[in-house]
N, C-alpha and C positions, 0 to 999 in steps of 0.2 A: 926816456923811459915812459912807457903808458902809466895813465892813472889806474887801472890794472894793479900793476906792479906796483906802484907806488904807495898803494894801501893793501896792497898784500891781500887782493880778492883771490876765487877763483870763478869766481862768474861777475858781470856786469849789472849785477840789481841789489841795487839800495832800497830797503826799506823806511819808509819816508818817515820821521820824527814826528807823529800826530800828538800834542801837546792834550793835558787834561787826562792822562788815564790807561788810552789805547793801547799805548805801547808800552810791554811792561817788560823787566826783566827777562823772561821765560823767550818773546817774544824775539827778544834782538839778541838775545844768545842764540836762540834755533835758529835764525836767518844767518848771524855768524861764523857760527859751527858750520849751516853749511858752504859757506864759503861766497856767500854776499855781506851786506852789511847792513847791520842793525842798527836802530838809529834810535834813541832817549829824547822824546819830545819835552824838554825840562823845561820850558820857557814861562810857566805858571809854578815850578816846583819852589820850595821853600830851600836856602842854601844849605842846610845842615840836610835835608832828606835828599837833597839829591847827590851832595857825598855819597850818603850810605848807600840809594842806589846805583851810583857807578862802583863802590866796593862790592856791592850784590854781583853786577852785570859782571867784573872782573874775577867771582869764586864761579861762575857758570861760563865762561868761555876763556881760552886765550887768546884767539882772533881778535880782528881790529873790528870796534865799534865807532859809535858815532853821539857824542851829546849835542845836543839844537839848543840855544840861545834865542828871546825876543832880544833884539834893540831897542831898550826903552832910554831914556832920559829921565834924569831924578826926576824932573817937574812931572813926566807925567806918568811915572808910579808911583808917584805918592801925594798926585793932589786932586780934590773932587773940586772943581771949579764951576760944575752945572749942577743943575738939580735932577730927580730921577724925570722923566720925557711925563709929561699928564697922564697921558693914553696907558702906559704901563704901571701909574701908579692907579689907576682905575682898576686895572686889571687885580693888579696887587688886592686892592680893598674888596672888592665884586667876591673874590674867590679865597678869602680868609689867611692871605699868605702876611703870615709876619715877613719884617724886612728891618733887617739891623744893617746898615754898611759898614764895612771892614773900616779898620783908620789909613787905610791908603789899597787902592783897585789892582796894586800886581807887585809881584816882588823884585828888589831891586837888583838892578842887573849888576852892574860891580863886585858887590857879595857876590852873584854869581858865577861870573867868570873868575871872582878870587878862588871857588872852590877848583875850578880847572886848572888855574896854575899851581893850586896845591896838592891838587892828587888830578893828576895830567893823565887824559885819554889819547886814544889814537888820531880821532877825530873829531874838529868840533865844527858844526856849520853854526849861520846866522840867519836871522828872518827881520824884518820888517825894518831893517836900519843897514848902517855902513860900521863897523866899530875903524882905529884908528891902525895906520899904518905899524906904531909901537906896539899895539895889545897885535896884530900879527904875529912883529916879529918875535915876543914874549911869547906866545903859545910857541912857537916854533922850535924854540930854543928849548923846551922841554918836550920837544916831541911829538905835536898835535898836528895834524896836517890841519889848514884852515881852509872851508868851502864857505862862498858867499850864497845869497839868493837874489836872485832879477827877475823881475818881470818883464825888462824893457832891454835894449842893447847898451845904452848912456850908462843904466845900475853897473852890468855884468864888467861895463869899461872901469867903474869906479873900483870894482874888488879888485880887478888883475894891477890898477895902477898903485895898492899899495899891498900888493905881493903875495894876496892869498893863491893857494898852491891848486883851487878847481872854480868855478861858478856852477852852480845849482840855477837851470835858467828856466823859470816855472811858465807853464803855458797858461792861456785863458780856459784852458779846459781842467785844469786842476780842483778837486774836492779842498775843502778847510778852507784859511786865510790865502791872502795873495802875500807876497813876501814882499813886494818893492815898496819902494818909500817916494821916487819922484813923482810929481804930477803927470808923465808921459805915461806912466803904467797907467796909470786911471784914466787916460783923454785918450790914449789908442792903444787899448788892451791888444795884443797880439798871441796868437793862436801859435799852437808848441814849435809847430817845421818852421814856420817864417820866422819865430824868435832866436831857432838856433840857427838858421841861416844868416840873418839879418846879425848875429851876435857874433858868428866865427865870421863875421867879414872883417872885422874892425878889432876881435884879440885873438890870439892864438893860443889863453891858458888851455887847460880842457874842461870840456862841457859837461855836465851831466845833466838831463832830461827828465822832466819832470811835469803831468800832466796827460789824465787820460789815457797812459798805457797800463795796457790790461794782459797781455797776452804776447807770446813771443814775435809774432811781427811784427809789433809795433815796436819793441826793444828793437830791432833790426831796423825796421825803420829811421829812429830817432840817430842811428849809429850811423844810416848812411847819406844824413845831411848834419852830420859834425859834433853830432856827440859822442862822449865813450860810452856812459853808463848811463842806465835809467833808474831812474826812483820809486818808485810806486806806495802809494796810501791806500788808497779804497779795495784793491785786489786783495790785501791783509785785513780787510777790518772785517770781515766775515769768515776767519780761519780761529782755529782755537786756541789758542795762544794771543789773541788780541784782548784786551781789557775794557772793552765798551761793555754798556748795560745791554741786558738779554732783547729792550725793548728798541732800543737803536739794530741792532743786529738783526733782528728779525726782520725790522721794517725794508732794510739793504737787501736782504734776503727777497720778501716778497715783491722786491722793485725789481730784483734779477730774474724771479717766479712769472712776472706775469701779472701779479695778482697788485701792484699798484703799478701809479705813473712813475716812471724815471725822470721826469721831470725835474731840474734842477735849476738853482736861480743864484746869483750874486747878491749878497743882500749885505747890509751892517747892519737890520734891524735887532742883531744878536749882541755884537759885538763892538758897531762901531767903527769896525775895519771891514772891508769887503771879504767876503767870504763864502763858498760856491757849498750849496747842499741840496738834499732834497726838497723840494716843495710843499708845505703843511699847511693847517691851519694859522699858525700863528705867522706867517710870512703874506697867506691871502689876507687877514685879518684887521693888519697893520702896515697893507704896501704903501697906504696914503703918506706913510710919515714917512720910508724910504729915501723921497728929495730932503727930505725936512731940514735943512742950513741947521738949524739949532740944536742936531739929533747928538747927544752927546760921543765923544772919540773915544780911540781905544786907546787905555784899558778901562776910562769909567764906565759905557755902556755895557761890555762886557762883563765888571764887578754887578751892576746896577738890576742885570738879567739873570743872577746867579741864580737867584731864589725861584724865578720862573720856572727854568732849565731841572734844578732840583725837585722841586713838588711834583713838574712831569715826569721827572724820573722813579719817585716814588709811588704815582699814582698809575705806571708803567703807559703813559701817555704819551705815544711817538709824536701827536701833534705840537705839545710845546716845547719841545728838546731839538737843539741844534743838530740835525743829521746830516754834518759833511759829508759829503761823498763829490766825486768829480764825476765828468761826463758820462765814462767807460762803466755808471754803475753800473746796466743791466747785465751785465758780465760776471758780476760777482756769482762765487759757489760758497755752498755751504762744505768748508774742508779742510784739512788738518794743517797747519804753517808747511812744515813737510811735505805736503801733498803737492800743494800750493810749487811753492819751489821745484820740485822734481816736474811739473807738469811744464813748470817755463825751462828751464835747463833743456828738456827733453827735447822741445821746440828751436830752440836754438844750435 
């Protein structure tokens, strides 16, 4: 049976889980209603808010959706073992931002997956870890198809070997975080077609594609070197129905317009974790500390950058707000979730 059929699509486009906001309710019921899948970027949410909203997502569609999980370890959601980096508390003081840190940088994944086994979705994927063969086969058993994420062919081998039912295999052209966890994804990042190539040689679950597809020949593309389905983030994060701030969407906008660079860069200087966006001030500002061995991991840099990310956003300042987007930004339109969908559908 296709992966198709086995989550009860009627088209092949997954909307990608973009964590922090983006995707909201409204958002992965329209894509599921029309007969892709919508995806709850929960991997920052709190365990009791994101019950409620998969209770939300479930009064607004009956199709199958999809909740996203980080893979964190107790140790490192809940413990600050560095200090904030100098150069940002500079910044911090220079520009009058108070700065409280949280008592631990991200919420603990356990609770979190506890809430999937207690009020169970259709789908759940993973990002930045491996969870265990048992939490597999537990989601299972109540229903949840399970999808991993790979950067590398080794990751994609690690999911199929303890029985999740797709790999999510993210290319180096991807917007946001990178999902893999070995040292191979970060010593020899591979680019979308050679990952799924290089990955359906060596398992046979199915693929789904993720990275830089903007448009329906690339879905077609990705399909005819071995995946089924494609994912897409950045093509939604300029449709109405997505949840970013007005000053992030615009910026998407005028990178599609013409009117900035498309320019995009891999950086941790945000997060900590590698993570592909547009190019700003705060990434020219502070490339020097980019190598920096001592630059703290995610989730502290991440927690440690929150206040930054916010004051930008308050002071509708696209240069110090993290604006993922993948390669395929200059593609992006200004248009309706709806619109968006019927234009790929059409194409295919």
């Amino acid at each position: 049976m296709s992966l198709l059929n086995k989550l009860n699509l009627t088209y092949p486009i997954i909307q990608a889980p973009m964590a922090g906001g983006a995707t909201t309710p409204g958002l992965i019921a329209c894509v599921s209603n029309f007969g892709g899948l919508g995806s709850l970027g929960a991997g920052m949410t709190a365990p009791d808010v994101l019950n409620s909203q998969i209770n939300t997502i479930k009064t607004m569609t009956d199709r199958p959706f999809m909740v996203n999980l980080m893979v964190l370890s107790e140790h490192e959601s809940s413990t600050f073992d560095t200090d904030i980096p100098t150069w940002l508390s500079e910044y911090y003081q220079d520009n009058n931002i108070d700065v409280t840190l949280p008592e631990r940088p991200a919420q603990n994944f356990a609770d979190q997956l506890q809430v999937l086994y207690n009020n169970p979705v259709p789908v759940a994927s993973f990002t930045f870890g491996i969870i265990s063969a048992e939490q597999v086969q537990r989601l299972q058993s109540v229903g949840t198809r399970v999808i991993g994420t790979a950067n590398h062919p080794l990751e994609a081998k690690a999911w199929a070997e303890i029985g999740a039912d797709a790999v999510c295999v993210q290319g180096n052209e991807a917007g946001g975080h990178r999902g893999g966890w070995l040292p191979q994804s970060e010593t020899d990042p591979l680019g979308l077609l050679t990952l799924i190539s290089q990955t359906r040689a060596i398992i046979d679950i199915p693929l789904i594609a993720a990275g830089g597809i903007m448009t329906p020949r690339e879905i077609k593309a990705v399909q005819t070197v071995g995946a089924e389905l494609a994912q897409m983030g950045t093509a939604f994060l300029t449709t109405d129905k997505c949840g970013i701030n007005d000053t992030y969407k615009q910026t998407l906008l005028d990178a599609g317009q013409g009117k900035r660079s498309t320019e995009t860069r891999l950086t941790r200087l945000f997060s900590g974790k590698l993570a592909r966006g547009l190019l700003n001030e705060y990434l020219r500002d502070f490339a020097q500390f980019e190598s920096d061995h001592n630059l703290p991991p995610y989730p502290q840099l991440n927690a440690m950058t929150k206040f930054l990310r916010a004051d930008a956003t308050k002071r509708l300042d696209a240069e110090h707000q993290s604006l993922w987007a993948g390669q395929g930004v200059s593609l992006v339109r200004d248009e309706s979730t709806t619109a968006l969908l019927e234009r790929l559908v059409k194409g295919l």
